[in-house]
C-alpha positions as CSV (number, residue, x, y, z in Angstrom):
1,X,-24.5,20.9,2.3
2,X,-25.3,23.9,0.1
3,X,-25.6,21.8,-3.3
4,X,-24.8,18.5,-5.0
5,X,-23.4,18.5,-8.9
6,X,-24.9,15.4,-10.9
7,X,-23.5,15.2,-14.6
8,X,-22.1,18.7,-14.1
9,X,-25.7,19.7,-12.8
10,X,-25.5,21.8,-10.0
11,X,-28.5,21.3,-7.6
12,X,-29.3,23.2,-4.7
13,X,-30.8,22.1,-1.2
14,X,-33.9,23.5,-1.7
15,X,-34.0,21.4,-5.2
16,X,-33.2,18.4,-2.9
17,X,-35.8,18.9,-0.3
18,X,-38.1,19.4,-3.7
19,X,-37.0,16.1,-4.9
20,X,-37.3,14.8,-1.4
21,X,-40.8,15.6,-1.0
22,X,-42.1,15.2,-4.0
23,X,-44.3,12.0,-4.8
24,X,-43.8,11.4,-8.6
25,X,-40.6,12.0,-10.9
26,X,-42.7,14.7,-12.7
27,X,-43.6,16.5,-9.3
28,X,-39.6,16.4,-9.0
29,X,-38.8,17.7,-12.2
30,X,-41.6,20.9,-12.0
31,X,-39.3,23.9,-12.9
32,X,-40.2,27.2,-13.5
33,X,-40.6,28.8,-17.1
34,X,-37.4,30.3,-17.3
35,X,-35.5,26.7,-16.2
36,X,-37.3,24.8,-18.5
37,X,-35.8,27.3,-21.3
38,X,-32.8,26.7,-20.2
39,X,-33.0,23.1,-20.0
40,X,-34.5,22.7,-23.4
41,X,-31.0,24.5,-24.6
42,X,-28.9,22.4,-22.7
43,X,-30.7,18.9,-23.8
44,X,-32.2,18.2,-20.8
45,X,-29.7,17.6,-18.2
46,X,-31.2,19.2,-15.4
47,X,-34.2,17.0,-15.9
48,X,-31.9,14.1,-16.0
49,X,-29.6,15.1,-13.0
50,X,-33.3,15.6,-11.4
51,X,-34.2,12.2,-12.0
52,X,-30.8,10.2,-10.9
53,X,-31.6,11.9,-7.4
54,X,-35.0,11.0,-7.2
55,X,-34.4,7.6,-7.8
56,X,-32.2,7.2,-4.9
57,X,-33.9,9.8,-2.9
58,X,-37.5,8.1,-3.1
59,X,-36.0,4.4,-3.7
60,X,-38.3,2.1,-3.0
61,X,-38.4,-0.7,-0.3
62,X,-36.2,-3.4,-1.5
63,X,-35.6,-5.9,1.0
64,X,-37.3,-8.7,-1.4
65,X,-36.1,-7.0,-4.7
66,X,-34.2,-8.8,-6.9
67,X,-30.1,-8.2,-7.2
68,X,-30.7,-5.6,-10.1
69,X,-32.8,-3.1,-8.1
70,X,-29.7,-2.9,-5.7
71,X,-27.5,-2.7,-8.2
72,X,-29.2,0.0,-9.9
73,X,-29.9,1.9,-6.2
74,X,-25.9,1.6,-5.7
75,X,-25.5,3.0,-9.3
76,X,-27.6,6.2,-8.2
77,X,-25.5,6.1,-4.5
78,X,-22.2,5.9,-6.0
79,X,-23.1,9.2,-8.3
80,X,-24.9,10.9,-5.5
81,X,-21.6,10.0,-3.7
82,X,-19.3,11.3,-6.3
83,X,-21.8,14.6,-7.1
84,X,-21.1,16.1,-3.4
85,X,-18.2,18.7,-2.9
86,X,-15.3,16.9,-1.5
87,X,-15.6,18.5,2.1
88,X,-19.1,17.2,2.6
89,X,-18.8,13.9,0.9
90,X,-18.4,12.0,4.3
91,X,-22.3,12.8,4.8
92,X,-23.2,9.8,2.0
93,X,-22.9,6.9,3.8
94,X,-22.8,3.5,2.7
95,X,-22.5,0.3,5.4
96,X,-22.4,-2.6,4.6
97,X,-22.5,-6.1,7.2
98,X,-22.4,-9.5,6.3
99,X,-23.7,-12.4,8.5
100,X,-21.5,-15.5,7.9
101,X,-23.5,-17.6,10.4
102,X,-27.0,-17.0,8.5
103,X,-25.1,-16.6,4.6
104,X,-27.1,-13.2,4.8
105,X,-26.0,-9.4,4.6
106,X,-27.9,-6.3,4.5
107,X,-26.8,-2.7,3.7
108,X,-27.8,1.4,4.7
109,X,-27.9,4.3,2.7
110,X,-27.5,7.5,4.8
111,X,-27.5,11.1,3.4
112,X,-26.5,13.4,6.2
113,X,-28.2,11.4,8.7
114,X,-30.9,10.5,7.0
115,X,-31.6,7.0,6.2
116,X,-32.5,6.8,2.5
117,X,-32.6,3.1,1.7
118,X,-32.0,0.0,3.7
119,X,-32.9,-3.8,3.1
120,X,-31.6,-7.2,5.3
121,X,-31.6,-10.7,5.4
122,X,-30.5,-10.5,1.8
123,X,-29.1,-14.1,0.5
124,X,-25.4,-14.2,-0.3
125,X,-25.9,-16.6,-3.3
126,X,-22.7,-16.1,-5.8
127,X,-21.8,-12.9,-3.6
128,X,-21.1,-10.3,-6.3
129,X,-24.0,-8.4,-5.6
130,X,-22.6,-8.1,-1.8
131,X,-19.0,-7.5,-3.4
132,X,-20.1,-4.9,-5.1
133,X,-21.6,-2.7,-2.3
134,X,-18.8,-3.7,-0.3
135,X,-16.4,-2.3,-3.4
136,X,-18.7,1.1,-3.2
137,X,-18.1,1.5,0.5
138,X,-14.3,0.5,0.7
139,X,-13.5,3.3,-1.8
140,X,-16.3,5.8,-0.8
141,X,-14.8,5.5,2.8
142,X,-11.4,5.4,1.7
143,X,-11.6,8.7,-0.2
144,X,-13.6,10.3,3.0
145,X,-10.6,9.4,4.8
146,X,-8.2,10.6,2.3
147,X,-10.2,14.2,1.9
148,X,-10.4,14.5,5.9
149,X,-6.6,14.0,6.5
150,X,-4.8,15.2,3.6
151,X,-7.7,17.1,1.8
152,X,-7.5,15.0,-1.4
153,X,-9.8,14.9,-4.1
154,X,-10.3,12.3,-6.5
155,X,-13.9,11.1,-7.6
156,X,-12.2,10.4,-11.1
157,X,-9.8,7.7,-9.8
158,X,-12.1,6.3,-7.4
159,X,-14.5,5.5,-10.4
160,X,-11.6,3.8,-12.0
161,X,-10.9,1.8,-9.4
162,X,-14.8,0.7,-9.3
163,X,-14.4,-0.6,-12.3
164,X,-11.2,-2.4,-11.9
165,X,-13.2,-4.1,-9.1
166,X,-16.0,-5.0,-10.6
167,X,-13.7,-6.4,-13.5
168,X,-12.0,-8.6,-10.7
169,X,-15.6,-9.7,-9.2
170,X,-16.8,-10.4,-12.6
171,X,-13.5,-13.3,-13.2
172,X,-14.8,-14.8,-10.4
173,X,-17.7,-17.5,-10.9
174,X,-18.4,-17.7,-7.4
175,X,-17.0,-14.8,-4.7
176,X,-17.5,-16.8,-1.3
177,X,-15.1,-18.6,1.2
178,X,-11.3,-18.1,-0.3
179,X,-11.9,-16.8,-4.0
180,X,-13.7,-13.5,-2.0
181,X,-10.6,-13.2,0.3
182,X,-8.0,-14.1,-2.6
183,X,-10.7,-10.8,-4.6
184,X,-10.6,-8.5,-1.5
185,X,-6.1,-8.7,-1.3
186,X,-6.2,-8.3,-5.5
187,X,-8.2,-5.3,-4.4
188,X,-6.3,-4.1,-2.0
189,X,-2.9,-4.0,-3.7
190,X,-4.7,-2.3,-6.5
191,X,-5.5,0.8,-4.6
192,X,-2.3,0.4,-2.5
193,X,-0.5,1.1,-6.5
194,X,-2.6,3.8,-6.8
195,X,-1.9,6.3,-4.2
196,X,-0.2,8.6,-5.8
197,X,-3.8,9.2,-8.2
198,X,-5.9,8.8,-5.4
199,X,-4.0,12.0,-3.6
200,X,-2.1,10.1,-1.0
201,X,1.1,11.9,0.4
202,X,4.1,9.2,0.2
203,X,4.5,9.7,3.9
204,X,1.6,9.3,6.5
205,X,-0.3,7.0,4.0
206,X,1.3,3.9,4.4
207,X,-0.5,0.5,3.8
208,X,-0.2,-2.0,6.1
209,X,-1.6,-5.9,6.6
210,X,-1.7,-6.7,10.0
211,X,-1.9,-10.2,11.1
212,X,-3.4,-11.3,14.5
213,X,-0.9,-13.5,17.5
214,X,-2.4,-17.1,16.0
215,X,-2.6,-16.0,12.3
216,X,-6.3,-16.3,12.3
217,X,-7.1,-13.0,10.8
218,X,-5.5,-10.2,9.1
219,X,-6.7,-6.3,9.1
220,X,-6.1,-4.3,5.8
221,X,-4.9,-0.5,6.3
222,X,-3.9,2.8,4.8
223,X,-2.4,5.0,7.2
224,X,-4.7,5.5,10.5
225,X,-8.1,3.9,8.1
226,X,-9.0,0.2,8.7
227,X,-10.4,-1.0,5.1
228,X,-11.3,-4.7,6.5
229,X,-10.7,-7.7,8.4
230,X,-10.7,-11.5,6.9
231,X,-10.0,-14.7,8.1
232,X,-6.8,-16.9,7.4
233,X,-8.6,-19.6,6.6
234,X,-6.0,-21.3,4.8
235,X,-2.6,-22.2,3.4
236,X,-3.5,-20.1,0.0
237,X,-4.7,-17.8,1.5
238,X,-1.7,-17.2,4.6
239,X,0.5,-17.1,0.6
240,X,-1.6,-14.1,-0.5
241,X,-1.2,-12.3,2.9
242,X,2.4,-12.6,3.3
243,X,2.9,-12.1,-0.1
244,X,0.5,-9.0,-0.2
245,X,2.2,-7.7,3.1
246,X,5.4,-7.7,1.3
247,X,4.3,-6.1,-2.0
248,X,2.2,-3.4,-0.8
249,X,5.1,-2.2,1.3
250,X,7.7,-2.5,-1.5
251,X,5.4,-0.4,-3.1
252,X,4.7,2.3,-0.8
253,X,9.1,2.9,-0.2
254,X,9.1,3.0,-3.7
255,X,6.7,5.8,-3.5
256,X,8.8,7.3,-0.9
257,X,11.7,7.7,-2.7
258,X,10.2,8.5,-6.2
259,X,9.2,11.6,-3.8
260,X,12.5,11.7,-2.2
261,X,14.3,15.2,-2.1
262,X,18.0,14.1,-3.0
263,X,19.3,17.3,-1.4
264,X,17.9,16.5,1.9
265,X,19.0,13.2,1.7
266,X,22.4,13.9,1.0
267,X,22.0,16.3,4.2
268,X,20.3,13.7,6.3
269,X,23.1,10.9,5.3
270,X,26.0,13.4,6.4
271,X,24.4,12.4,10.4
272,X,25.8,9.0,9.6
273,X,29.2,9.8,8.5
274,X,30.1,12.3,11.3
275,X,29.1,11.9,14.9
276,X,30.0,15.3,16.4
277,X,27.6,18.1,15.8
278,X,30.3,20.7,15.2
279,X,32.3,18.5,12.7
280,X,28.7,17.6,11.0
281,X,28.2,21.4,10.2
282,X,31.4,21.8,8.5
283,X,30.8,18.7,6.5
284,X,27.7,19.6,5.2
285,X,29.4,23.0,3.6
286,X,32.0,20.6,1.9
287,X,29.8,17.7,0.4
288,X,29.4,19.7,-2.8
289,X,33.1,20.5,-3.0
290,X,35.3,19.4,-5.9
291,X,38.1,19.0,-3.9
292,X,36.7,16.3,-2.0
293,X,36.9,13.5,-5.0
294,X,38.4,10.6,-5.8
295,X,41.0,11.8,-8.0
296,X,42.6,13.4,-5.0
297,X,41.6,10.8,-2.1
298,X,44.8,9.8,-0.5
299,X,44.1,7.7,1.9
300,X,42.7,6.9,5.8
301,X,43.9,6.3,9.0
302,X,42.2,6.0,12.7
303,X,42.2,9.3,14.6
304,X,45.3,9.2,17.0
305,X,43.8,9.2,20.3
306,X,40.0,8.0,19.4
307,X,39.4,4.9,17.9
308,X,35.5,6.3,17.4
309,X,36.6,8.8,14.0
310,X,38.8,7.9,11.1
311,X,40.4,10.6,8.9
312,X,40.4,11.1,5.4
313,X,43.4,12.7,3.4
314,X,42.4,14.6,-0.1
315,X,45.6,15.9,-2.0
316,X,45.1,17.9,-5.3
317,X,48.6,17.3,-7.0
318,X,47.2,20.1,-10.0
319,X,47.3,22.5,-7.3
320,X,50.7,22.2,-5.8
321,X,49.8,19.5,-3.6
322,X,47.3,21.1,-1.7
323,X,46.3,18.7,1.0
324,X,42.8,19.0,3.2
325,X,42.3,16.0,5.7
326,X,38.0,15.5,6.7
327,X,37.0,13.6,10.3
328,X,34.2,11.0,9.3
329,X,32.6,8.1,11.9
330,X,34.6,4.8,12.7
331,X,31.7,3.3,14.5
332,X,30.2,-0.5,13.5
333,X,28.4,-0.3,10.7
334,X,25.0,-2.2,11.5
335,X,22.2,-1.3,9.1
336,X,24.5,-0.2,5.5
337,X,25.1,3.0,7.1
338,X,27.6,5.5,5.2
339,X,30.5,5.5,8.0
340,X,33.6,3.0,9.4
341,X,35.4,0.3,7.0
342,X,32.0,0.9,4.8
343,X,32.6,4.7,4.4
344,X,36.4,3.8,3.8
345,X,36.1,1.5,1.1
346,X,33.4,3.8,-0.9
347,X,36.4,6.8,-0.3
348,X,39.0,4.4,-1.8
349,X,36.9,2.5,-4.5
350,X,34.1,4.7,-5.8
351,X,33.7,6.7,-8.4
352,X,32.6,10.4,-7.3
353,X,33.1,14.1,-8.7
354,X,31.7,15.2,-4.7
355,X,31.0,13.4,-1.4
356,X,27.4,14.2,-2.2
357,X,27.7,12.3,-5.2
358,X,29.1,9.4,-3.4
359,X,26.1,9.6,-0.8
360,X,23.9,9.6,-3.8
361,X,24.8,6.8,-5.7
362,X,23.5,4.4,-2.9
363,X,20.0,5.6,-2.8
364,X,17.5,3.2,-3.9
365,X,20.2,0.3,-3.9
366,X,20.6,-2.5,-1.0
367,X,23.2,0.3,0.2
368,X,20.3,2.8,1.5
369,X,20.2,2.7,4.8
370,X,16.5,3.8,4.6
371,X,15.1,0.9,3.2
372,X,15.6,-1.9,6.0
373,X,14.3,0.9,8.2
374,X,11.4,1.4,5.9
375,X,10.6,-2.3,5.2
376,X,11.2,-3.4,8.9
377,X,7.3,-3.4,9.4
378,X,6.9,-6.2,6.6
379,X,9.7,-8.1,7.5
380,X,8.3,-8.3,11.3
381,X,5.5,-9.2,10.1
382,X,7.0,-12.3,8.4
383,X,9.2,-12.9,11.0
384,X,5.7,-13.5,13.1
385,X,4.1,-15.2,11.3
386,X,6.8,-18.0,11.0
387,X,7.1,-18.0,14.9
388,X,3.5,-18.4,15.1
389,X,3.7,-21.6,13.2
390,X,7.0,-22.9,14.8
391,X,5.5,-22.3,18.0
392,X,1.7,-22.9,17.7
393,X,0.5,-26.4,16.5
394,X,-2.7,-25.7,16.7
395,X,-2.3,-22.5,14.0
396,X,-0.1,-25.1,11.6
397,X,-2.4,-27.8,11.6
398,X,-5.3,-25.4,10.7
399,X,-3.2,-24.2,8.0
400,X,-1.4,-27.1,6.7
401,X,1.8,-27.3,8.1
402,X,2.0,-30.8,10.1
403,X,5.8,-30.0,11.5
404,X,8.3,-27.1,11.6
405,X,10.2,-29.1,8.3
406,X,7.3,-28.1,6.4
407,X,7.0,-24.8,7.5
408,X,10.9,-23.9,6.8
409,X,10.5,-25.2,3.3
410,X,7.3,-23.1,2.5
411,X,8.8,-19.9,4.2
412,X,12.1,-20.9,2.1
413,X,10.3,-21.0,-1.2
414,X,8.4,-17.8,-0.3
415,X,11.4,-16.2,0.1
416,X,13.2,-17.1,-2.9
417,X,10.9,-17.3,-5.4
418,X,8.2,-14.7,-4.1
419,X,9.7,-12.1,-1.9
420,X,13.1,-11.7,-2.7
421,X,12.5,-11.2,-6.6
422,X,10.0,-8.0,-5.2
423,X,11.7,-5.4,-6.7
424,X,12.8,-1.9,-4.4
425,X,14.2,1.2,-6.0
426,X,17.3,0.1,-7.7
427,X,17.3,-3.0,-5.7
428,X,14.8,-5.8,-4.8
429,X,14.1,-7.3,-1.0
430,X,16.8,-10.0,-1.1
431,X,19.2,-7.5,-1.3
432,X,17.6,-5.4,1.4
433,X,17.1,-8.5,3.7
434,X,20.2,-10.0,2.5
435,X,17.8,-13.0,1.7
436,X,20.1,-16.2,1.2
437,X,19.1,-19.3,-1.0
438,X,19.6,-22.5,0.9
439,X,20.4,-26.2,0.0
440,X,16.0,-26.2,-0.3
441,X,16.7,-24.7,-3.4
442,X,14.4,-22.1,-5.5
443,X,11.2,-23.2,-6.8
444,X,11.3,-20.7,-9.7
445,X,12.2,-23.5,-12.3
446,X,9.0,-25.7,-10.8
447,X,6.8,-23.0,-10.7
448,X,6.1,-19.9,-13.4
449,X,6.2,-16.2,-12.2
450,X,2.9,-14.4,-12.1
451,X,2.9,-11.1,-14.7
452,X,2.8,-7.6,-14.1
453,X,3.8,-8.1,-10.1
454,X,-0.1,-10.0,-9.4
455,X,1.3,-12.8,-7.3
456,X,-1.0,-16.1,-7.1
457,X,-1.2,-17.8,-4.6
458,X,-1.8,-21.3,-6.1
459,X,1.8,-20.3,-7.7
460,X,3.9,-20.0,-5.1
461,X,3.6,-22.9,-3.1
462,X,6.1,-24.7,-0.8
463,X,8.9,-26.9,-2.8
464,X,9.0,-30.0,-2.7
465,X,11.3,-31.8,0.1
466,X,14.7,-32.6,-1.0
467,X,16.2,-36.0,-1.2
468,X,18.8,-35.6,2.0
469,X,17.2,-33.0,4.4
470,X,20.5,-30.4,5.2
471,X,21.2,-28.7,8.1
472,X,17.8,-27.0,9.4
473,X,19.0,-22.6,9.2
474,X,17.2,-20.3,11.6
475,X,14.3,-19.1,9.3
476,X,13.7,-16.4,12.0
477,X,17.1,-14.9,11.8
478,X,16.6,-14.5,7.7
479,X,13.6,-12.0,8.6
480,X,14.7,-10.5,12.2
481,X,18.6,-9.9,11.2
């Protein structure tokens, strides 16, 4: 670690181990003749930068301070944190541990190793204090992460998103027990928006809630980095998961295909039209051909003699009737896949200048083949957590649901009114799923839609239980078909 920049102040490691061993701020600051010149010109921010890593470097002991001195000690942390190149950022260290047992928690400061501040046994009280070093080590260690794996930079957005949290902690009179977990997934689907900013590649970065066999805790994730683990501690709460499991990965796909390159994609789609590997390589050198519209589609018919391929007729009548015939697939279509009586009917119906137009068209609609392939981990997820409370009592009872009635209507008003809506590219999930309403109706006229895609919780809970109960559906074939 060859220097640190503070407010654009560029400190070296011997000025460190100055500041390190100095005793007083003014001991800190000495400079020689020719610095203090320069600092006079420059309105004293060398003196400044100087003191902000004193007062982290020499903090004081704090374990009976009150919330103010920490708050001002994770002030200095956070631009000590933020001052260090990138590549050696991941030698500030900040943890943070909790004690629910004791309603204590106690944190570390650590600069390469060296243990800088700590204090524990500290009271919980309203917990923003605690939220807020939590905030500061969540993003610090997310944007260690972030630099280490895909070498991305981004102090800037970071900040932002310490302020967004401490705007989130500040609507809440009292972080503890459910309002910290409902704070903690607002949190997470805030960064999990901002990915883009914070340098994440669309692919290898993908967020992920993962929720434990009996639904009694749930682990937060971005790519291969754990950000934390909380307790499902409720019906609300088991709302806010699902719902955040679904949203965060809507998200991410939507990512994915904002950075989608069509021209692959056209190439990639071309594997599911034609199965032989010969036949796939002329096919690709056609896709942009003219000829090959819908003007002068003629018509298809099975190949004689293989039931697997169908073929296409093309006949240009401006050119003398001209007539080119193209082998596509006749297998089963089973996830929207370009090929069989689908592929037929787009040949037929569509409106295309080019096959690679006609491949085109269906990305980012509930045509794309990607996108139940790229939401499958979200919709398992559902699909597990339904069977954990059809099949566990013990898990529905702690949560609120005193039979399997009960939980069909809640996961049937989740899915109408909360995760079907979530839009998807050009699309939203009940599309993708091919999400059905049912005779329990949709709760959307009972219950108001949360703005700007923040899903609450206390918003979204189960219908009510109609007059006649209809026949039951399989809830688990709506999320495992």
């Amino acid at each position: 670690m060859s220097e640190v920049r503070i407010n654009n102040v560029a400190l070296s490691q011997n000025r460190l181990e100055q500041i390190e061993g100095a005793q007083t701020l003014n001991e800190a600051q000495r400079m020689g003749l020719f610095d203090r010149v320069v600092d006079w010109f420059r309105g004293g921010v060398k003196s400044e930068a100087i003191k902000q890593a004193f007062d982290l470097l020499r903090a004081p002991a704090c374990g009976s301070a009150p919330a103010s001195q920490h708050q001002g000690l994770l002030q200095h942390f956070n631009v000590l944190h933020n001052a260090l190149r990138a590549e050696h950022a991941d030698k500030c260290q900040l943890t943070v541990q909790r004690d629910e047992d004791t309603q204590t928690w106690s944190y570390r400061m650590e600069l390469d190793g060296k243990s800088l501040v700590s204090a524990t046994g500290l009271p919980m009280q309203s917990g923003h204090t605690l939220a807020a070093f939590e905030d500061q080590a969540l993003l610090a260690n997310l944007g260690n992460y972030l630099q280490d794996k895909f070498g991305a930079d981004s102090p800037d957005q970071r900040q932002v998103l310490q302020e967004k949290f401490a705007a989130i902690n500040a609507g809440h009179a009292d972080l503890a027990g459910d309002c910290a977990t409902h704070a903690t997934l607002e949190k997470f689907r805030l960064v999990c928006a901002n990915l883009q900013p914070l340098g994440a590649p669309a692919k290898g970065c993908f967020p992920a809630v993962q929720l434990s066999h009996d639904l009694g805790t749930a682990e937060l994730s971005i790519g291969n980095h754990v950000l934390g683990e909380y307790m499902i501690s409720s019906q609300s709460v088991l709302t806010d998961t699902l719902t955040t499991m679904a949203q965060v990965c809507a998200g991410a796909v939507d990512y994915m295909l904002q950075a989608r390159d069509i021209d692959q994609a056209v190439l990639a789609t071309v594997q599911d039209m034609v199965d032989d590997r010969d036949e796939r390589s002329v096919m690709e050198g056609r896709i942009h051909d003219p000829f090959f519209c819908r003007a002068n589609f003629v018509g298809a018919r099975v190949l004689e003699g293989d039931e697997s391929k169908f073929v296409a007729t093309f006949r240009d009548a401006s050119a003398g009737g001209q007539e080119q015939t193209l082998v596509f697939s006749n297998r089963l279509v089973t996830n929207a896949e370009l090929r069989g009586a689908n592929l037929q009917e787009k040949l037929a119906t569509g409106a295309y200048a080019t096959l690679a137009e006609l491949i085109s068209q269906r990305f980012g609609t509930a045509e794309d083949s990607e996108l139940p392939y790229l939401t499958t981990t979200a919709r398992f997820g559902l699909a597990g957590a339904l069977s954990c409370l059809e099949d566990d009592a013990d898990a529905g009872e702690r949560l609120g649901f005193p039979d399997a009635a009960c939980v069909h209507r809640y996961f049937q008003g989740l899915k109408d009114n909360v995760l079907g809506p979530m839009t998807l590219g050009r699309t939203d999930l009940a599309q993708v799923w091919r999400l059905e309403s049912t005779a329990y109706g949709s709760m959307s006229q009972q219950q108001p839609a949360a703005d700007d895609g923040d899903l609450r919780p206390e918003e979204v809970g189960p219908p009510a239980a109609p007059p006649s109960q209809p026949h039951e559906m399989t809830m688990l074939a709506t999320f495992k078909a």
